[in-house]
C-alpha positions as CSV (number, residue, x, y, z in Angstrom):
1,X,-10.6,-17.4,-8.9
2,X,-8.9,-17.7,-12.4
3,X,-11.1,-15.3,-14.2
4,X,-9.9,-12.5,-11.7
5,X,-6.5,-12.2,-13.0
6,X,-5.6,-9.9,-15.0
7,X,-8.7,-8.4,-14.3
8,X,-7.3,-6.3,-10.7
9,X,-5.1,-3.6,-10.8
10,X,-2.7,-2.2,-9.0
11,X,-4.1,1.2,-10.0
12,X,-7.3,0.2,-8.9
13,X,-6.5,0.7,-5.1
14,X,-6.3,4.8,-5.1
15,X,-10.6,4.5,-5.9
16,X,-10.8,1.7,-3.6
17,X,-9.3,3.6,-0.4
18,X,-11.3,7.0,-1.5
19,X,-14.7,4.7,-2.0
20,X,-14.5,3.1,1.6
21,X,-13.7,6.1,3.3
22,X,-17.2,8.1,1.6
23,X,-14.6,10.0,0.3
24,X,-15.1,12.0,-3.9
25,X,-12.7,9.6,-6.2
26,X,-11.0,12.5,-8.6
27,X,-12.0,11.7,-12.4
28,X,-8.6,10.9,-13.0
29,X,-8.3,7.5,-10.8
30,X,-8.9,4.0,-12.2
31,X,-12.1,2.6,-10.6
32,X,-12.4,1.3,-8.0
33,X,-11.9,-2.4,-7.1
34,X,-15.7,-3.8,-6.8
35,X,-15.2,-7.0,-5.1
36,X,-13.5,-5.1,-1.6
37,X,-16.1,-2.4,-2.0
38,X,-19.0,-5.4,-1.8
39,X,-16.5,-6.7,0.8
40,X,-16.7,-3.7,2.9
41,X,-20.1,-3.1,3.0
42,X,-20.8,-6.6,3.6
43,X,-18.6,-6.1,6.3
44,X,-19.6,-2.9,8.0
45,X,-23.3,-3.4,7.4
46,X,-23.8,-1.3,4.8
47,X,-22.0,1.5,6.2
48,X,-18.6,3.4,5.1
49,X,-15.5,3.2,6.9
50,X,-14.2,5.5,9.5
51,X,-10.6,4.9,9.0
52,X,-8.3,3.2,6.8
53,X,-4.5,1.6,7.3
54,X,-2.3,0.1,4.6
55,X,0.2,-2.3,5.4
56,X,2.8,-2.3,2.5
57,X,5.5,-4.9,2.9
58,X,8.1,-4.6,-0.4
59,X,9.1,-7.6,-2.6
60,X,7.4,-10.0,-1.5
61,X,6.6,-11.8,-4.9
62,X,3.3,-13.9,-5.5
63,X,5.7,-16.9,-6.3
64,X,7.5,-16.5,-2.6
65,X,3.9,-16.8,-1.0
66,X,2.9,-20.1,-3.0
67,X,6.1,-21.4,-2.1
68,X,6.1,-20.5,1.6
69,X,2.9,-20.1,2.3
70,X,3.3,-21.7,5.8
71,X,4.8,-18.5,6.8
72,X,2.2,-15.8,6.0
73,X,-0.6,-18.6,8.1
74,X,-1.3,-15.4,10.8
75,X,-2.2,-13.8,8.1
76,X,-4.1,-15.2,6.2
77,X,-5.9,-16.6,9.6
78,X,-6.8,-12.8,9.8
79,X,-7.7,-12.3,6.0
80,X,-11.1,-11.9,5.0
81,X,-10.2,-12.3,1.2
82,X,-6.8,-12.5,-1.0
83,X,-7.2,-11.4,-4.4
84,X,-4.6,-11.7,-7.5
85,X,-3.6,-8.0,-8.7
86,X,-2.1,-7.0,-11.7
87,X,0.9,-5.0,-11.6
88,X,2.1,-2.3,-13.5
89,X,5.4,-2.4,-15.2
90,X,8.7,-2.0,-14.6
91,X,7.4,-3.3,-11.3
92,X,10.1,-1.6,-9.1
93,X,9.3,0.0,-5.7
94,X,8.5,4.0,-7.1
95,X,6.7,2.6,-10.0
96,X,4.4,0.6,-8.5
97,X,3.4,2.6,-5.4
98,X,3.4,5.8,-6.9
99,X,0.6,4.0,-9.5
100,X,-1.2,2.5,-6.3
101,X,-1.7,5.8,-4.5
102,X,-2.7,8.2,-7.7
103,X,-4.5,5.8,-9.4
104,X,-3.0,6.0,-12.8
105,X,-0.4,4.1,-15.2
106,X,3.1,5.5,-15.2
107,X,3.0,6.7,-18.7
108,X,0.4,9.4,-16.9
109,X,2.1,9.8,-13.4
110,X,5.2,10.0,-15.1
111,X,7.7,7.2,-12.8
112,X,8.4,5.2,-15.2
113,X,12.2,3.9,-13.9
114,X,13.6,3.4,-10.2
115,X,13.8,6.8,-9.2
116,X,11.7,8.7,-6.5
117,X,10.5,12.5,-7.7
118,X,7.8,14.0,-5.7
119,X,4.6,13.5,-7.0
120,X,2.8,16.0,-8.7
121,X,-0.2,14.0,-9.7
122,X,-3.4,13.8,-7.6
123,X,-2.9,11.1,-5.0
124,X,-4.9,9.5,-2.5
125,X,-3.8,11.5,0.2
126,X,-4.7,14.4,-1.4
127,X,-7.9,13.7,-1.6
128,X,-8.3,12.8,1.7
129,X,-6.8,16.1,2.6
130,X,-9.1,17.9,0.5
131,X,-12.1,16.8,2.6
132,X,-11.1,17.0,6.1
133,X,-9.6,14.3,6.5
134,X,-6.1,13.4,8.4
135,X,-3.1,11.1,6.7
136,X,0.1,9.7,7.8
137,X,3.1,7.9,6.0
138,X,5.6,5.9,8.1
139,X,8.5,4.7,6.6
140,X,11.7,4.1,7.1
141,X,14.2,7.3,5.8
142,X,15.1,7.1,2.1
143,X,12.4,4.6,0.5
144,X,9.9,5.2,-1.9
145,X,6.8,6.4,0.3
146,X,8.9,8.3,2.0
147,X,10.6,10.1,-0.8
148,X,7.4,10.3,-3.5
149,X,4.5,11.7,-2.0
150,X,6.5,14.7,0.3
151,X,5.0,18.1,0.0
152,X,1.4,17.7,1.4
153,X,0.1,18.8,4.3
154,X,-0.2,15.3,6.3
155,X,2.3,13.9,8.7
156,X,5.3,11.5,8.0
157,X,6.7,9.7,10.7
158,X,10.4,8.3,8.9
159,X,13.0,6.5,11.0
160,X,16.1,3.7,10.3
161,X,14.4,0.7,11.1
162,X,11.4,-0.7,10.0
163,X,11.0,-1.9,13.8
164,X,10.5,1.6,15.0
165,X,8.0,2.1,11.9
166,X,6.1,-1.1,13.0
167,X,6.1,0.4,16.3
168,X,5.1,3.9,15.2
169,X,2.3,2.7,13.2
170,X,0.7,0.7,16.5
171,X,1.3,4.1,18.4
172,X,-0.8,5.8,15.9
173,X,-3.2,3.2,15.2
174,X,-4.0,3.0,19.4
175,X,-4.1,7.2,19.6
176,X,-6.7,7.1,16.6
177,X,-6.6,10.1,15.2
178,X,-6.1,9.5,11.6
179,X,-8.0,8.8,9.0
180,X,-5.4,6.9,6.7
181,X,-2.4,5.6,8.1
182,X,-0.2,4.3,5.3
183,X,2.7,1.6,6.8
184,X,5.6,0.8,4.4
185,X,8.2,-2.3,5.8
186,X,11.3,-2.9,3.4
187,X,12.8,-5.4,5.7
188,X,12.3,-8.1,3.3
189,X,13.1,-6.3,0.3
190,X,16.2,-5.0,1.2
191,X,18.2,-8.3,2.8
192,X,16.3,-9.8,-0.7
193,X,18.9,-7.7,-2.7
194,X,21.2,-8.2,-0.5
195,X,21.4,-12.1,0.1
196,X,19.0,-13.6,-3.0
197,X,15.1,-14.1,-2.2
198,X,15.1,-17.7,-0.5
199,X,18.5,-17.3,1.6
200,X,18.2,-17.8,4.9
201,X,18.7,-14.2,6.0
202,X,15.9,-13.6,3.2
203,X,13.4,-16.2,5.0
204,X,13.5,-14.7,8.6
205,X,12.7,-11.1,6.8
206,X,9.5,-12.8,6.0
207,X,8.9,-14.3,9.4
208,X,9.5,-11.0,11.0
């Protein structure tokens, strides 16, 4: 697994989601990420996928997993592979996923700090748009994927909690009737700020 790092990036997952979907990646998108596409079709036989849902849950650092790796066992009981990624930098919340979902560095997309303009960069969703295909965001009201990628004609489910978006996103997941349903949780992010990473307040954000 060491000769993967550095070798993954972060803007490598716009391509990835656009491949496994069948999907035309626009010219301006880093690559795709070969080892899930290999993964995929192992998986489905050859075959594309028919829908796609993104679970992003914020701040949770690579050094927080090795350290508590007890924690995320449900998970990774229900992984079928964990790779190291390479983030972009500054690696703060608009930065990063506004270079995951249009596939580019933020010298091109243009976030380059901790704010949250819409994007008027090619993104994932609208290339999913662009070929019939339906996308949602849920978020909770004010966050990054909430704020960034407004202005396109998918649906955005945005409420206070991140309970109601977990709840949302199993709603939408059951009625099946989108293609790409994108799930951001800041739960552990936010009482992360708030108390330090490893307080104890920090620590049940993770189990939750």
């Amino acid at each position: 697994m060491s000769e993967l790092y550095n070798s993954l990036r972060l803007t490598q997952t716009a391509a990835t989601i656009t491949s496994i979907l069948d999907v035309d990646t626009p010219d301006t998108f880093d690559p795709e990420c070969e080892i899930l596409i290999q993964k995929a079709k192992a998986i489905f036989n050859g075959e594309k996928a028919d829908r796609v849902f993104i679970y992003n849950p914020d701040a949770i650092a690579l050094w927080i997993f090795q350290k508590y790796t007890s924690l995320f066992k449900d998970v990774i009981l229900r992984t079928d592979l964990q790779l190291p990624v390479l983030s972009v930098m500054p690696s703060v919340t608009p930065v990063c996923f506004a270079s995951m979902y249009t596939g580019v560095v933020p010298e091109i997309h243009g976030i380059k700090k901790y704010e949250k303009p819409v994007l008027k960069n090619k993104t994932v969703f609208d290339a999913l748009l662009e070929s019939g295909k339906r996308c949602a965001i849920v978020s909770t009201e004010g966050d990054s994927i909430s704020k960034i990628f407004l202005e396109r004609e998918m649906d955005y489910y945005i409420y206070e909690t991140h309970q109601e978006c977990n709840a949302k996103a199993l709603e939408l997941i059951k009625e099946d009737i989108y293609d790409l349903i994108v799930l951001y949780n800041g739960n552990y992010d936010s009482t992360m700020h708030k108390y330090a990473p490893e307080s104890q307040e920090s620590i049940e954000a993770l189990k939750d």
